[in-house]
C-alpha positions, -999 to 999 in steps of 0.1 A, spaced: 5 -658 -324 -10 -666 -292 3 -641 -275 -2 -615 -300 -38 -625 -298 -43 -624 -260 -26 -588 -264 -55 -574 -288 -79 -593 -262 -69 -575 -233 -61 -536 -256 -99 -543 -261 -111 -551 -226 -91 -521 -215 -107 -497 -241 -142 -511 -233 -135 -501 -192 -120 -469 -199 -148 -458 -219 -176 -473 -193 -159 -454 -166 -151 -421 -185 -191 -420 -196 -200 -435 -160 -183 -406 -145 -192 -379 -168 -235 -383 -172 -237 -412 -143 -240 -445 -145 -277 -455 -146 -277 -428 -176 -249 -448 -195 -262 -473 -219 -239 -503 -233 -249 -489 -266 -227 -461 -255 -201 -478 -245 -197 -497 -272 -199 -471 -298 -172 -450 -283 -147 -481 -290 -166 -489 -323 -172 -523 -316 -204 -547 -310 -222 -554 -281 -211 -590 -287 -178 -578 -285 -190 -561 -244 -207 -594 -236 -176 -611 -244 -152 -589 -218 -182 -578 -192 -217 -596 -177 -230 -563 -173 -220 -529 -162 -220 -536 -131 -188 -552 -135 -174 -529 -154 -181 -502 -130 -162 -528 -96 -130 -539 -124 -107 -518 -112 -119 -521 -77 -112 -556 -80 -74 -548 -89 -74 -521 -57 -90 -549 -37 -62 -575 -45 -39 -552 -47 -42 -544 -6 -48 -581 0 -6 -588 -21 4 -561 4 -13 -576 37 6 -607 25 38 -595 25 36 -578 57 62 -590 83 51 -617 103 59 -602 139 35 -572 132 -1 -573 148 -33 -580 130 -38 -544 129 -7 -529 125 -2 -550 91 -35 -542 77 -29 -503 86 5 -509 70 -7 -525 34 -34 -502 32 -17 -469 31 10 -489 12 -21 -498 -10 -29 -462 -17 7 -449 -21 14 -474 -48 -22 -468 -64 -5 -458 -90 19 -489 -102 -11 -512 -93 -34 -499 -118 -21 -475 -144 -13 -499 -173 -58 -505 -169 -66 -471 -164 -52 -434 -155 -56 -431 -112 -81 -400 -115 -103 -417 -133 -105 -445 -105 -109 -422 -83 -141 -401 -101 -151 -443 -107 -146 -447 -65 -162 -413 -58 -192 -426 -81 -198 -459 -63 -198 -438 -32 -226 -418 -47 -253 -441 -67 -272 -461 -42 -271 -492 -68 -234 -496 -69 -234 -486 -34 -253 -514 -27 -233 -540 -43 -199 -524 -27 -219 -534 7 -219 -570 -3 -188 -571 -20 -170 -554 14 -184 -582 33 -175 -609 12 -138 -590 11 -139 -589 53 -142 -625 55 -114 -635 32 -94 -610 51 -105 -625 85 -88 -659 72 -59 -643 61 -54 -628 91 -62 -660 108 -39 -680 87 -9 -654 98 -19 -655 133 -20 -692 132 -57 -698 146 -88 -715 133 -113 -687 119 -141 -707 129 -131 -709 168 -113 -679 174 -133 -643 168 -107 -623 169 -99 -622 133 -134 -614 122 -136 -587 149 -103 -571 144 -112 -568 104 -146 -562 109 -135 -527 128 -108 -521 107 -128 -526 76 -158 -506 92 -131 -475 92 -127 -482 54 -161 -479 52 -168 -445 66 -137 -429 53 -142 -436 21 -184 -423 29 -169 -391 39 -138 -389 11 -163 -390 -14 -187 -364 0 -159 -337 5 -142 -316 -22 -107 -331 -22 -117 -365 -36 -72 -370 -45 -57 -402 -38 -38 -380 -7 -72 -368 7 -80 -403 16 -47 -415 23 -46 -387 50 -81 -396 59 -75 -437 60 -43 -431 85 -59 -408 108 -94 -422 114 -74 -458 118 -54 -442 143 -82 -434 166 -97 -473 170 -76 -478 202 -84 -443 218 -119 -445 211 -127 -483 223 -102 -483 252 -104 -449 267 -131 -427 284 -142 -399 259 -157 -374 287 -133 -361 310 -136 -368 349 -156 -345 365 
């Protein structure tokens, strides 16, 4: 019984988070009321109180998924790669199994409109600021802890994350301002803005006169 229980809990959480980001995407999400929301599944705001705090976090749920999902794969990266090759590695693994990480929650184009969305409305944006921070910093100590160094008296691992999550950052600024907003777009986008950290920090960009 309990199970079948905890199975109708989480068929409704689902419902409620596929309807908030289907009306999110389609008239915004300042315009989306939980009202809304809840009417499309027929069921009480007591029941969206139950599941959510608030939009907001119904709007960063799936992001939270993608989030650990990239953190599973920086764990399981080989121990004799470098700090940034293995967090190069799981994120592009992150984004090419997108699809097995999230699916059973909701289809991958609408995460991506979702993404595209937090991209684009200066309140979420906001709070995808805060929450990349608070993401950098348990990456740093992940990084540390592989590396084998104290994250308090070594910088390394906060500066190598801190550039690499600074890439995230403007890729996914730029993926969601261009046309092509397809997991693939950003994929492409992720691999090859990553791939100029080292010529750009270690190499002269003007060529001797």
């Amino acid at each position: 019984m309990g199970g079948l229980r905890e199975r109708k809990k989480r068929r409704t959480r689902d419902a409620l988070l596929r309807a908030a980001l289907l009306l999110f995407a389609d008239q915004g999400y300042e315009q989306t009321t939980v009202d809304e929301i809840t009417d499309s599944v027929a069921v009480s705001q007591r029941t969206f109180f139950r599941y959510f705090a608030n939009k907001e976090e119904v709007a960063f749920a799936v992001q939270d998924l993608v989030e650990s999902h990239f953190v599973a794969a920086l764990r399981s990266r080989p121990a004799g790669e470098g700090p940034f090759e293995a967090m190069r590695a799981a994120v592009l693994d992150a984004w090419d199994t997108l699809d097995e990480a999230i699916s059973e929650v909701v289809p991958v184009d609408l995460y991506m409109r979702t993404y595209q969305l937090i991209e684009s409305t200066p309140a979420l944006l906001a709070v995808h600021l805060r929450r990349s921070t608070e993401l950098e910093e348990r990456v740093a100590r992940l990084i540390a802890e592989r590396e084998g160094l104290d994250v308090e008296a070594d910088p390394r691992p906060r500066v190598a994350v801190a550039a690499f999550t600074g890439v995230m950052r403007v890729t996914g600024r730029l993926w969601g301002q261009g046309e092509d907003t397809s997991v693939a777009a950003i994929r492409r986008m992720t691999e090859a803005y990553l791939d100029q950290i080292g010529p750009a920090l270690s190499t002269a960009w003007r060529p001797p006169v």
